[in-house]
Wavefront OBJ file of the C-alpha trace (Angstrom):
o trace
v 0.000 0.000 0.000
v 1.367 3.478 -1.086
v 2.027 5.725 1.835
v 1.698 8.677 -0.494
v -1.386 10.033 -0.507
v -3.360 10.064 -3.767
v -3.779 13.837 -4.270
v -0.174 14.214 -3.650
v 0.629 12.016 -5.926
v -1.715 13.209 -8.676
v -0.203 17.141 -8.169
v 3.448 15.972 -8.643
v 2.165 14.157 -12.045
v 0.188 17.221 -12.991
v 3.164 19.512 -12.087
v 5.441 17.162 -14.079
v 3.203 17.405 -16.946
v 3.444 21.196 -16.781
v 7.049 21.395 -16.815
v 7.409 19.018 -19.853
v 4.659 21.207 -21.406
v 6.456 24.084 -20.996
v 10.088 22.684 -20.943
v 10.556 24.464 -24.805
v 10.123 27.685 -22.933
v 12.043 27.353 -19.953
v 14.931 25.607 -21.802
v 14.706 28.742 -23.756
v 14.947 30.937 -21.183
v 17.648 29.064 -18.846
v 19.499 29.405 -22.414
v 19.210 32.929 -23.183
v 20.136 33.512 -19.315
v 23.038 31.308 -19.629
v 24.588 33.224 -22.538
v 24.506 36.297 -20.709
v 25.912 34.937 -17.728
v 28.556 33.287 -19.532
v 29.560 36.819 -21.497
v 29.622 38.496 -17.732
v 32.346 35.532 -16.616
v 33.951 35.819 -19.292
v 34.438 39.821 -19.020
v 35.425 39.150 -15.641
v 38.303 36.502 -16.586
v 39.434 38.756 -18.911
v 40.219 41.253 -16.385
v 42.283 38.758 -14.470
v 44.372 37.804 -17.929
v 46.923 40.331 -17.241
v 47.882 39.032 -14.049
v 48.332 35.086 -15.812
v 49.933 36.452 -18.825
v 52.622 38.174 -17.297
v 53.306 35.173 -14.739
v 53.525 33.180 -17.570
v 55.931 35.592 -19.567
v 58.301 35.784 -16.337
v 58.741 32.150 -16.127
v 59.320 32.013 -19.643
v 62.168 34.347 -19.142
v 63.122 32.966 -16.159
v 63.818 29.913 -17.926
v 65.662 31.503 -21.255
v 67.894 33.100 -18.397
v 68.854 29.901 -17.071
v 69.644 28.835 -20.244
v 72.039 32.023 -21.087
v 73.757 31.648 -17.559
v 74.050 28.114 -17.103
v 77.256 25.760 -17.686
v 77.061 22.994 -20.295
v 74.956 20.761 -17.362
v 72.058 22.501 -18.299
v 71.269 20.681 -21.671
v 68.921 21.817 -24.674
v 66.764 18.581 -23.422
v 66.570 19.967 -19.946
v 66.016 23.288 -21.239
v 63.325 22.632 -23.584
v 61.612 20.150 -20.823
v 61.217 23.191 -18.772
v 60.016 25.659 -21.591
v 57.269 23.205 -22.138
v 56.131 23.058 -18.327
v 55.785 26.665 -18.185
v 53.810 26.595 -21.362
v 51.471 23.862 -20.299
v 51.040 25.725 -16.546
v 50.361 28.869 -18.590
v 48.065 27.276 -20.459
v 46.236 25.488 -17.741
v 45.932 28.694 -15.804
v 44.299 30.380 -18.497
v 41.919 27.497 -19.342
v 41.245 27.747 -15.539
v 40.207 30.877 -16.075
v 37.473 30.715 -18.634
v 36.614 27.397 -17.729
v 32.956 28.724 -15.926
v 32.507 30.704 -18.705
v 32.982 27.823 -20.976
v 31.389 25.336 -19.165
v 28.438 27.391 -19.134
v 28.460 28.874 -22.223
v 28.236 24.706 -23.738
v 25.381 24.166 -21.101
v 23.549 27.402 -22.738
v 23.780 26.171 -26.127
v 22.650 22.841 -25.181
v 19.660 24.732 -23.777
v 18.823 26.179 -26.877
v 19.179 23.509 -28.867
v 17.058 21.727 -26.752
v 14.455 23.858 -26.680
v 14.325 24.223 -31.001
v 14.587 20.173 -31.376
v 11.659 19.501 -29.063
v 10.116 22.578 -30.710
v 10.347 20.925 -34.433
v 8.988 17.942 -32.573
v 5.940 18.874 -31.511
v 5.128 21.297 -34.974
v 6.059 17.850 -37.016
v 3.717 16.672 -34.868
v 1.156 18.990 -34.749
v 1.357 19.217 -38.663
v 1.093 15.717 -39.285
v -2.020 15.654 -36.982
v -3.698 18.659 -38.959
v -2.935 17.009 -42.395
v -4.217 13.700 -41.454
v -7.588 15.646 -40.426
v -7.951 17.622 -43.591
v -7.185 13.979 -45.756
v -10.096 12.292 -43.283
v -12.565 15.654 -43.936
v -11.770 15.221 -47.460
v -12.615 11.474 -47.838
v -15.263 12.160 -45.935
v -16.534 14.603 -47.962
v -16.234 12.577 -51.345
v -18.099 9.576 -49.594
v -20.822 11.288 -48.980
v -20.808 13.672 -52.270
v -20.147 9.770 -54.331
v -23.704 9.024 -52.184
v -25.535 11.780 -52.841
v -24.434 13.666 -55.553
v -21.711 16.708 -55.773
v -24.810 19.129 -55.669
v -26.328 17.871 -52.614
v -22.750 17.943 -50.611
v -21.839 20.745 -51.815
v -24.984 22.604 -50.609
v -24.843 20.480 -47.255
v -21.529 21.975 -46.739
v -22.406 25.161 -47.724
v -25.671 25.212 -45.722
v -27.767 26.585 -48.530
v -31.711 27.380 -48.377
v -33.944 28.434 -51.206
v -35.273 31.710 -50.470
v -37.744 33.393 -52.664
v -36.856 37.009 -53.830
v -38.047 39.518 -56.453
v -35.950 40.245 -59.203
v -34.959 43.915 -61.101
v -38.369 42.563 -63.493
v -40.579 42.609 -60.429
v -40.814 38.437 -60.756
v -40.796 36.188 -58.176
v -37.604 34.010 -58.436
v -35.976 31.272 -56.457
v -32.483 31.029 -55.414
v -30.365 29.322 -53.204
v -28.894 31.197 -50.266
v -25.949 29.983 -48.087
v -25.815 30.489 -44.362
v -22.345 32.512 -43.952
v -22.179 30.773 -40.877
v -21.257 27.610 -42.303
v -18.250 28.536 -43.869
v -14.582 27.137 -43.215
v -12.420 28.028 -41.008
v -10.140 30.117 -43.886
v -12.872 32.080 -44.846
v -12.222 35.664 -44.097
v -14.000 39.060 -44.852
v -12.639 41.209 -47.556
v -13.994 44.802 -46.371
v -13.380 48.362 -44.939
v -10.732 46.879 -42.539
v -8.496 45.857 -45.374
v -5.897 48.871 -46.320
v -7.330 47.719 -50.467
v -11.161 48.006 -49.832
v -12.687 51.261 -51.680
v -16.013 52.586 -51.740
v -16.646 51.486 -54.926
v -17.943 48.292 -55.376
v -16.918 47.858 -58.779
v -13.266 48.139 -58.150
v -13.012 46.080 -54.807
v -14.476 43.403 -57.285
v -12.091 43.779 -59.875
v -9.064 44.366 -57.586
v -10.408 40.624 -55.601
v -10.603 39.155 -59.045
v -6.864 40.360 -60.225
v -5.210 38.683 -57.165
v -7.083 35.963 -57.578
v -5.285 35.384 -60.967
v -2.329 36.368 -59.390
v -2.374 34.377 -56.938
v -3.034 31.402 -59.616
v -0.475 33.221 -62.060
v 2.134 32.276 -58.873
v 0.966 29.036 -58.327
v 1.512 28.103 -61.842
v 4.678 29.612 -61.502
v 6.464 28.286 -58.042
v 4.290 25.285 -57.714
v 3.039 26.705 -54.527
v 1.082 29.710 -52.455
v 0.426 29.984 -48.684
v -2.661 30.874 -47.567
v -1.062 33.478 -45.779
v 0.759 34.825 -48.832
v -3.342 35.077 -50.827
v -4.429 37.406 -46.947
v -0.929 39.631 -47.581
v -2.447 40.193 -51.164
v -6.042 40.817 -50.142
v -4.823 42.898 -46.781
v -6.077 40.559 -44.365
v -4.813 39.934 -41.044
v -2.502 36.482 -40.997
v -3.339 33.318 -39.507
v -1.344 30.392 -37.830
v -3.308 27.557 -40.096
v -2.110 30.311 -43.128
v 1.369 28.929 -42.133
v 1.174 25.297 -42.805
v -2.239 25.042 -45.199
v -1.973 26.438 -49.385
v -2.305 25.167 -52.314
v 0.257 22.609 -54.391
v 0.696 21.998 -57.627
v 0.008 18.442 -57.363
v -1.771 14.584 -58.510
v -4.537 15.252 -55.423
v -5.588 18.988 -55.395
v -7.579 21.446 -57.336
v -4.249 22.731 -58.870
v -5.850 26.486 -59.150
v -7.044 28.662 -56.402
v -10.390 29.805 -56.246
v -11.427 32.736 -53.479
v -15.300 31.878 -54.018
v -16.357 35.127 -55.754
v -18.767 32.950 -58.023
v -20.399 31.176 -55.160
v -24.422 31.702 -54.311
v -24.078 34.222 -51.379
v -21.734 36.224 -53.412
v -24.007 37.256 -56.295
v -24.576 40.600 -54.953
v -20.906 41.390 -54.924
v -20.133 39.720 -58.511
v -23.453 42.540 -59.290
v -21.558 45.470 -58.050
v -24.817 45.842 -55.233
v -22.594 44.888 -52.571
v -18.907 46.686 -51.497
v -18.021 43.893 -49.074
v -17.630 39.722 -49.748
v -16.940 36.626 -47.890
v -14.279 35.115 -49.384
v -14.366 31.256 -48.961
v -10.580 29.096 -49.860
v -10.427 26.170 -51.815
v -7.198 25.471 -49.709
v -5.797 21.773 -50.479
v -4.915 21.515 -46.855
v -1.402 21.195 -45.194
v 1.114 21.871 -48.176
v 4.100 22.176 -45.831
v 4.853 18.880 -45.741
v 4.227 18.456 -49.310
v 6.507 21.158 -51.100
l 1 2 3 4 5 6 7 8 9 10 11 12 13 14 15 16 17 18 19 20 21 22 23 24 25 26 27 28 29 30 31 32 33 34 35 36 37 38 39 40 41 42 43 44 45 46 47 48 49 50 51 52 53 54 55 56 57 58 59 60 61 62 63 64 65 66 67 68 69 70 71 72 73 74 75 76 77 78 79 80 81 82 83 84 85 86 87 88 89 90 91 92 93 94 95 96 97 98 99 100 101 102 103 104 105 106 107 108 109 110 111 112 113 114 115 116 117 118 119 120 121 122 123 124 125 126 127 128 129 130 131 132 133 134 135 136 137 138 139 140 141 142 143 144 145 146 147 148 149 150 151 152 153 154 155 156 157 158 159 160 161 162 163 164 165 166 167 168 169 170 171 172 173 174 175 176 177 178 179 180 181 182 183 184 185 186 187 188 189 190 191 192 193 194 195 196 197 198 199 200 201 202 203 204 205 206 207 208 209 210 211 212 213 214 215 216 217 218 219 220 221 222 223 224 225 226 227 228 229 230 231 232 233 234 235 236 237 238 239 240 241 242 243 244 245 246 247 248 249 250 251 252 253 254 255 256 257 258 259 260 261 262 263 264 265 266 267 268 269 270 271 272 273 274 275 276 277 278 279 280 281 282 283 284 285 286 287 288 289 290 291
């Protein structure tokens, strides 16, 4: 029977946990503090050089005087045996010197270095988990567009309604609306908060449309584009997923990038009646992996 008690137990655990969770950051930080304490002992050995240097330069000359003033006893072997003593105590001395500085200067580094490997560790990881989502999402996805039809999924995913409006003609038409609610996570606003929206609703549609073929232009061209890189073009904020998810020139994807100008909830916008548009990625998923 333990004689630790259970909570006790369970808060060491819990505290171990946190310090392996956070062990990137405090290797980190023990490194950066290392460096700078190593620079500081090192100053200060410096200052105390002098006083090694110029023992070591008197015993040097202490032994070429022997060598001038002794008799033929004192041989070149004897002589050169004792050069090489006051070299290696010289030496020793001064490695004595910086050795803290040293010693912790190595431990630093291996701090550091610590601190990026378990770092590319866990984004390897965290990449490989994202990507095998998206490929699961996307099978998913096909299954049910393979039982239903590619209409039906793609207004399920879309979470379209028919909603009955009145034209320019004053006729009663049906058309299918999608809930903007539904959209993916990359979908992002193109508005008055970006630096390129205007007032005019006719050039925020052709300026969306021109880096869209940009954006395609490049893909053609490098054989990739970060989501990221399509928000810097539009003037929308950045995103982690932007990081890691794009498009690839590739067997799988769509090979072209589409910012879903054309789809049903944009039809006002693609009119010139609306200044603003939800934008809407096809995004082949995780491309870092894949480039």
């Amino acid at each position: 029977m333990s004689l630790v008690p259970k909570n006790v137990s369970r808060t060491a655990y819990r505290q171990a946990l946190h310090a392996k969770k956070n062990s990137p950051h405090i290797f980190f930080m023990g490194g950066l503090a290392g460096v700078v304490a190593s620079t500081v002992l090192a100053c200060r050995a410096t200052l105390n050089l002098d006083k090694v240097v110029d023992e070591l330069r008197n015993d040097i000359e202490n032994v070429k005087g022997m060598e001038e003033e002794s008799d033929r006893e004192y041989h070149d072997k004897e002589y050169h045996k004792d050069l090489a003593y006051v070299y290696g105590k010289g030496s020793y001395n001064i490695a004595r010197l910086y050795a803290p500085a040293a010693t912790l200067g190595v431990v630093s580094i291996a701090c550091l270095t610590g601190s990026h490997i378990s770092l590319n560790r866990r984004n390897q990881a965290l990449t490989a988990a994202l990507a095998t989502m998206t490929a699961a999402y996307e099978e998913y996805r096909q299954r049910v567009s393979d039982e239903l039809g590619a209409d039906r999924e793609r207004n399920i995913n879309m979470s379209t309604h028919d909603e009955l409006i009145t034209n320019k003609d004053g006729e009663k038409e049906l058309i299918k609306v999608a809930d903007q609610n539904g959209r993916s996570p990359y979908a992002r606003f193109f508005d008055e908060y970006s630096p390129n929206w205007q007032k005019n609703a006719e050039l925020n549609r052709l300026f969306v449309q021109c880096q869209q073929n940009y954006a395609n232009n490049l893909l053609q061209a490098r054989g990739h584009v970060f989501l990221n890189e399509v928000y810097d073009m539009l003037g929308i904020e950045r995103s982690r997923a932007g990081s890691v998810v794009g498009w690839v020139i590739s067997d799988y994807g769509d090979n072209y990038i589409d910012f879903g100008m054309f789809e049903v909830y944009s039809r006002d916008f693609v009119n010139g009646q609306e200044r603003s548009i939800l934008l809407d990625f096809n995004v082949d998923g995780v491309i870092y992996d894949k480039i």
